[in-house]
Each structure stands twice: as structure tokens, then as C-alpha cells.
C-alpha positions in Angstrom: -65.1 92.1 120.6 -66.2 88.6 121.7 -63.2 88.4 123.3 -64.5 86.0 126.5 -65.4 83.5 123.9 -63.9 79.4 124.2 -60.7 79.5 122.3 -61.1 77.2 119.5 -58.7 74.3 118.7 -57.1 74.1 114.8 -59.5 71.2 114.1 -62.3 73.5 115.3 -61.0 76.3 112.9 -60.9 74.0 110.0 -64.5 73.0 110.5 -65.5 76.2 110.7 -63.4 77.5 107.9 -64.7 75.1 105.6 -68.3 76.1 106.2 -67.7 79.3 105.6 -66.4 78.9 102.3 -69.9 77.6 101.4 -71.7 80.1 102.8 -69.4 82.9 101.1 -70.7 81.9 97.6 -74.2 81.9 99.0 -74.4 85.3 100.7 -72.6 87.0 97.5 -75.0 85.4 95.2 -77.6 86.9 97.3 -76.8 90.3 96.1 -74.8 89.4 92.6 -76.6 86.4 91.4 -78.1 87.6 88.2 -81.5 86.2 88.2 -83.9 87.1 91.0 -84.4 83.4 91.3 -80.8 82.3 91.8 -80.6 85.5 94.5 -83.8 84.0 96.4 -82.5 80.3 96.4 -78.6 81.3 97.4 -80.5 83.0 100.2 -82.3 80.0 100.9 -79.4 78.0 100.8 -77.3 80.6 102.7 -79.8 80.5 106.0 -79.6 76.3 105.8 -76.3 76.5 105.9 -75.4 79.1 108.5 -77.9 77.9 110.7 -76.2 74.2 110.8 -73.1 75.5 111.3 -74.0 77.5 114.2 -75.4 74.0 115.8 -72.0 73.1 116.0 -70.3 73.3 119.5 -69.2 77.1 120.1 -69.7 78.7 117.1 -69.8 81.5 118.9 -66.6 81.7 118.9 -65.7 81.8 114.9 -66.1 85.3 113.9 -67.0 84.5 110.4 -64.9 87.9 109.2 -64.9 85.9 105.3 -68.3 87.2 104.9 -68.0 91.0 103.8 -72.1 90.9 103.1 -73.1 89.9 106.8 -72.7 92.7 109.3 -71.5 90.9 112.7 -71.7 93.6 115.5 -70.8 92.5 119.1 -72.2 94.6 122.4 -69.5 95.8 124.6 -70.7 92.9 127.3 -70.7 90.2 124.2 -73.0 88.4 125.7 -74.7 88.1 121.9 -74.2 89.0 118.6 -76.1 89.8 115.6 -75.9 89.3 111.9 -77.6 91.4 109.5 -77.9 90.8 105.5 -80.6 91.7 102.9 -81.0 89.8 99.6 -81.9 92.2 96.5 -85.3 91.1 95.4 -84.6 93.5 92.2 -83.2 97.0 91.5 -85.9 98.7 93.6 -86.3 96.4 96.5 -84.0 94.7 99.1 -85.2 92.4 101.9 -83.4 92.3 105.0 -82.6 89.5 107.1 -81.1 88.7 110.8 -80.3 86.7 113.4 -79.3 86.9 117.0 -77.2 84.9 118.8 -76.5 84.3 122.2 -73.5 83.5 124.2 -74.3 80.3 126.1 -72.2 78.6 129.0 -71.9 75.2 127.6 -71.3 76.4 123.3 -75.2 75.4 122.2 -76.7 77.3 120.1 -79.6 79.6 121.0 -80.7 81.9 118.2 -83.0 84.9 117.6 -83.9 84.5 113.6 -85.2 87.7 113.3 -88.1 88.3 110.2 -88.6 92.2 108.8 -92.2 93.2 108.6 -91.6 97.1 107.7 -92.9 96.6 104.0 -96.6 95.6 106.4 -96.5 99.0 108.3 -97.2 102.7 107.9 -96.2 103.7 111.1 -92.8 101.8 112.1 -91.8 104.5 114.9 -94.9 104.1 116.6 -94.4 100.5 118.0 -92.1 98.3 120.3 -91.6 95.2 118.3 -90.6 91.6 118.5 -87.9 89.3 116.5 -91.0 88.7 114.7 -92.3 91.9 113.6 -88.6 93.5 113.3 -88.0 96.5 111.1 -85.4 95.0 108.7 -81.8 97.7 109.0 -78.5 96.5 108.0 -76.8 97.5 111.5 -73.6 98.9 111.2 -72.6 100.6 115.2 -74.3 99.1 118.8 -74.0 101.3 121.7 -74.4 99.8 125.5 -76.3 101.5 127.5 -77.6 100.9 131.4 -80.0 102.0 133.0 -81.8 101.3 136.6 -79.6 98.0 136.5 -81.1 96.8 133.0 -78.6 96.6 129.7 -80.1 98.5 126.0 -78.3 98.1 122.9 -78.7 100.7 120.3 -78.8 100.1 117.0 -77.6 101.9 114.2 -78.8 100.5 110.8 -79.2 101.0 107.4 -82.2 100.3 104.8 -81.9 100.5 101.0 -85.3 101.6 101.2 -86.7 102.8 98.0 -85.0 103.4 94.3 -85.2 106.9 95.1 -84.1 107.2 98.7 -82.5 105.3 101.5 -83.2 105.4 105.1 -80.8 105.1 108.5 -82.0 103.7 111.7 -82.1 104.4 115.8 -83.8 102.0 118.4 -83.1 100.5 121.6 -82.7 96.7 121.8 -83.3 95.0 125.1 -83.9 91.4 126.6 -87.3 90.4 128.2 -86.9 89.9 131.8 -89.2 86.8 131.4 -89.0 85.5 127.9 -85.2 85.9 127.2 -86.7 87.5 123.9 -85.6 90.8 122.3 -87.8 93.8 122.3 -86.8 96.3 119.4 -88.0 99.8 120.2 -89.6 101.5 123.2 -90.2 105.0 124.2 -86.9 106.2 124.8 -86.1 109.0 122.2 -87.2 112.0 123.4 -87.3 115.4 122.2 -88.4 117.0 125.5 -85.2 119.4 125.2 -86.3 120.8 121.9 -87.8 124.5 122.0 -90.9 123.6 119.3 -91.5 120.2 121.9 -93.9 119.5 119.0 -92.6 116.0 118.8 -93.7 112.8 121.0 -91.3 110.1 122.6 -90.6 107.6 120.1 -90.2 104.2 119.9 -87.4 104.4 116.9 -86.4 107.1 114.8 -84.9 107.2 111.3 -83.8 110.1 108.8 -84.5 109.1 105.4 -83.0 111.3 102.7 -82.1 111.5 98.5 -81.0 108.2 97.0 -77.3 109.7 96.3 -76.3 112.1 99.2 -74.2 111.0 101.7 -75.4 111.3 105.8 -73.7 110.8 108.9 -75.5 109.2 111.4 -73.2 107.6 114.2 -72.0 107.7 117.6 -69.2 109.4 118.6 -67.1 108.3 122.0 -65.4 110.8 122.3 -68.7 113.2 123.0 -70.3 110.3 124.2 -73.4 111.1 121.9 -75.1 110.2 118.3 -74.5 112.8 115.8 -76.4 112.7 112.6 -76.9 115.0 109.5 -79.8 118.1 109.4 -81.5 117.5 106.5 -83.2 119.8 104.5 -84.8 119.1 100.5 -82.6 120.9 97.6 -86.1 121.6 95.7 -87.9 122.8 98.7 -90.2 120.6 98.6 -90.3 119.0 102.3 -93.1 116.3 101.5 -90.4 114.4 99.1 -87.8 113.0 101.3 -85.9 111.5 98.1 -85.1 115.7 98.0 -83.3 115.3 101.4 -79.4 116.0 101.6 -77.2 117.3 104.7 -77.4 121.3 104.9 -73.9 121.3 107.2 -75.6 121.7 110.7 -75.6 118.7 112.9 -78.4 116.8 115.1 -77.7 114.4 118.1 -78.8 112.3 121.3 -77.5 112.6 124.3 -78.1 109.2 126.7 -79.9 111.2 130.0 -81.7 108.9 132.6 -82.2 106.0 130.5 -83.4 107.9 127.2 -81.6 108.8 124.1 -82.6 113.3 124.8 -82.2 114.9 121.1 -80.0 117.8 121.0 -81.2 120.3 118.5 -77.6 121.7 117.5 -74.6 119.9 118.2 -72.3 122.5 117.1 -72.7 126.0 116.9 -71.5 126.5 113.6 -73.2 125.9 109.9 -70.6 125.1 107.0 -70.8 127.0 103.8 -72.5 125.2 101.1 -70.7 122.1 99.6 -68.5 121.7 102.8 -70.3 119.8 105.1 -68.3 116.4 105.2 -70.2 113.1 103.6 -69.5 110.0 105.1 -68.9 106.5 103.2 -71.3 104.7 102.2 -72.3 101.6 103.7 -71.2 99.3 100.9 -69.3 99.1 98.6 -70.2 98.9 94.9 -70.1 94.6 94.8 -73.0 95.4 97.7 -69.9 95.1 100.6 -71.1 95.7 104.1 -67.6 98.2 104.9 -68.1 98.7 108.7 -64.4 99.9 109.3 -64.3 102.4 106.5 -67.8 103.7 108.3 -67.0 104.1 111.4 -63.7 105.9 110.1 -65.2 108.5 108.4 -67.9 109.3 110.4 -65.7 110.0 113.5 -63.1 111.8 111.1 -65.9 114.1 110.3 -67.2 114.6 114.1 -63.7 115.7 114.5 -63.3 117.9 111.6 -66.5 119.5 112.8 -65.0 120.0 116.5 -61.9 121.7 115.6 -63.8 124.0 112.9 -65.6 125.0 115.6 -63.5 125.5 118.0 -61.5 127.6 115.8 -64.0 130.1 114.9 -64.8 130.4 119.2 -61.0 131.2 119.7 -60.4 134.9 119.7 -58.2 136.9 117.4 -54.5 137.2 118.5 -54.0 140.8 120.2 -51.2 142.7 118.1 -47.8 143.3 119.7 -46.1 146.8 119.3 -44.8 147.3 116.0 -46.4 144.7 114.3 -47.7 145.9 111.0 
């Protein structure tokens, strides 16, 4: 990833190097600082700091990989990338935080900062949003899409949402044709495949679901599709989505004519209770974004899944003569 980027000289590094030490106190202060208002000024002082050091001559180049609490995610094209981060405002509440950045001819900087506004809205699946308006996930997998000539990047995020539950997130990132903006969202997830159809297209979707359970909710090569957890509530009681945990069946989207078509069963099987695989968590306990150890589990369970299925599809063995 980012692989058509300038190569940078050894000077270069060492600049770059030595900014990023600064900013590697800041951004885990943001999470471990102990007093809300050492977390909100290392976060202040983090986003000063990054941002000058982006201004300097091809930054997009340094991958920044000493900063295990910013998600960098490059697009198969890397013609940008973005940086996700939250800052924990307390034990219940985390505020995330972005920034885009695009790859420029000359090395300048030209950034996307990117402000969350879903504590403001009731209806965040309703609505194609700006940088400015964004609905704040720690993005963990992008997927490049194409569609009638136009690139869409998917996102795949997470939000500590509440002290009781958290939530992952799907939507489609594009680029105004006029602006040069990104538009997050847009009505391409559909469930027009489904036999109820008693869903609408959606803008984004998200699966929220109990505090401690583990989901999966990733894309999968292989299958060419995003596979994600059915959730169901262990206390039958559907209202409470803090009850939510993964039942062993599996959901999807299938990328169909430029939209994301949800596939009601992925495989035809349903594991007994306790076996459905759990993926990793997104961090780790010292609030670690872990992207590797994600994407590593997720597609070791698609696999699992795969051959459990294919084994129960493969006929018994005919018995030879004699056998007992």
C-alpha cells in the first residue's frame, strides 16, 4: 500500500522520524492520559502536530506505522489515505477523529480533516454526508469498488459507541466530481434480494451488538463479499441491542451493479451454540488499533466456516465389500 509514493531520502526519514516520536506520546495520552483534561489537550496537541508535519514536502510518503492508536488505511489505487483515532472523553464516551489525505503530484499537502457529528443525529443511515457532518468509525478494512467509470471506497469501521454496546460500520466513500470533496454514504446497500424486502436502500448500515461479544464484520477476497455476524439478543429482548451477540449464521453483501446487494445467508449451515468463531477485537487492552490481528481472524473464520460447510454437503463414503 502506497507503494507509487516519492521515495524518501535518509534526511527526509529523520525528519519524519523525529516528528513522530512527538506525536506518539500525544496520540497514547489521548486514550491513557489519566485526567479527561490531559486526554483533551494531548489531542489538541496531537492534531497541531500531525498537521505540521504533513505540510512538510511528501509526507505522503512516511507511513507513520509508530502510531499503533491511528488507523492508516490505503485504497488499492492509493491515491489517498485516511487516519482514524478517537480520544476517550471518559469511561462511557469516545470521540472520534479523522483526516484524509490526498496524494498530490508535486508532495503538498491537501487534507480532508474530517469532524464526527453522530452524537447530533437520530437517524445516521438515512443521510449522505460530508467531511463535515461525518459519522465518527475507527476504520479498520477499505474495499475499491468501480462502477460506470467512477471509484467507491468502502469503509469498514468501528465505534465504541455506548458503555453497554459497541457498534461496526458500512458506507461507501466517494469524491465529488466538482468539489474534489468526499461524500460518505449514498444509497447503495440494498436489500432488494431479501424475501421480507421490508427494508429500504440505505445510505450506511451498522450492526450494533452487546458491549462484550465478539462480531465479525469484514470482507473476504476470496468470496469477493462482506461477511458479518447474525445477531440475535440472549434475553430475547430485540429492543435492547446491548443483548445482541452472533447466533452462528452469517450475513453478507455482494457488490452487483454498483451496490453493495445483502445476501440473507451466506452459508448454509448454523453452528451449534458456543461454536460460532469470534473475531479479535479491534484493540487491544492499552486502546491499540490491531489491524493485522483483525483482518487475520476474520478471514481465518470465513475459512473455518467454508470448509465446515463444505464438509457437511459432501456425501457419505459408499462402503466397499467386506467392510464392517
Amino acid at each position: 500500500m502506497g507503494a507509487n509514493a516519492q521515495k524518501l531520502s535518509p534526511a527526509e526519514k529523520k525528519v519524519f522520524a523525529k516528528k513522530e516520536d512527538s506525536l506518539k506520546i500525544y496520540a497514547d495520552s489521548m486514550i491513557n492520559g489519566e485526567t479527561a483534561g490531559k486526554r483533551f489537550l494531548s489531542d489538541s496537541q496531537f492534531v497541531k502536530t500531525f498537521v505540521r508535519t504533513l505540510k512538510i514536502n511528501h509526507s505522503f510518503s512516511y507511513r507513520f506505522d509508530s502510531l499503533p492508536t491511528v488507523s492508516k488505511l490505503y485504497p488499492a489505487d492509493s491515491s489517498f489515505r485516511i487516519f482514524t483515532w478517537q480520544l476517550k472523553k471518559d469511561e462511557y464516551l469516545y470521540y472520534q477523529k479523522g483526516a484524509i489525505q490526498m496524494k498530490t503530484p508535486d508532495g503538498s499537502l491537501k487534507l480532508f480533516p474530517l469532524f464526527d457529528a453522530s452524537m447530533f443525529t437520530g437517524k445516521p443511515n438515512d443521510s449522505v454526508r460530508t467531511r463535515k457532518n461525518w459519522i465518527g468509525a475507527i476504520y479498520y478494512r477499505i474495499i475499491q469498488k468501480s462502477f460506470n467509470g467512477k471509484n467507491y471506497y468502502t469503509l469498514l469501521g468501528f465505534d465504541d459507541y455506548t458503555v453497554s454496546s459497541n457498534r461496526k460500520w458500512m458506507e461507501v466513500m466517494s469524491f465529488d466530481d466538482q468539489s474534489g470533496e468526499p461524500v460518505f454514504g449514498g444509497p447503495m446497500i440494498t436489500f432488494k434480494d431479501d424475501t421480507s424486502k421490508v427494508k429500504p436502500v440505505l445510505n450506511r448500515f451498522d450492526i450494533e451488538y452487546k458491549k462484550e461479544a465478539r462480531t465479525l464484520f469484514n470482507y473476504n477476497p476470496e468470496m469477493d463479499m462482506i461477511i458479518y455476524d447474525h445477531l440475535i439478543s440472549e434475553t430475547n429482548e430485540p429492543e435492547k441491542k446491548e443483548t445482541y451477540i452472533p447466533d452462528g449464521d452469517f450475513e453478507g453483501f455482494k457488490w452487483e451493479n454498483g451496490q453493495w446487494v445483502h445476501v440473507d445467508k451466506v452459508f448454509n449451515f448454523k453452528l451449534k451454540n458456543g461454536e460460532f468463531p469470534q473475531e479479535a477485537t479491534i484493540k487491544d487492552e492499552g486502546g491499540n488499533i490491531d489491524e493485522k490481528k483483525l483482518m487475520e481472524q476474520s478471514e481465518k473464520n470465513i475459512e473455518n466456516a467454508k470448509k465446515k460447510e463444505a464438509a457437511e454437503k459432501k456425501p457419505a463414503a459408499k462402503k466397499k465389500a467386506g467392510d464392517q
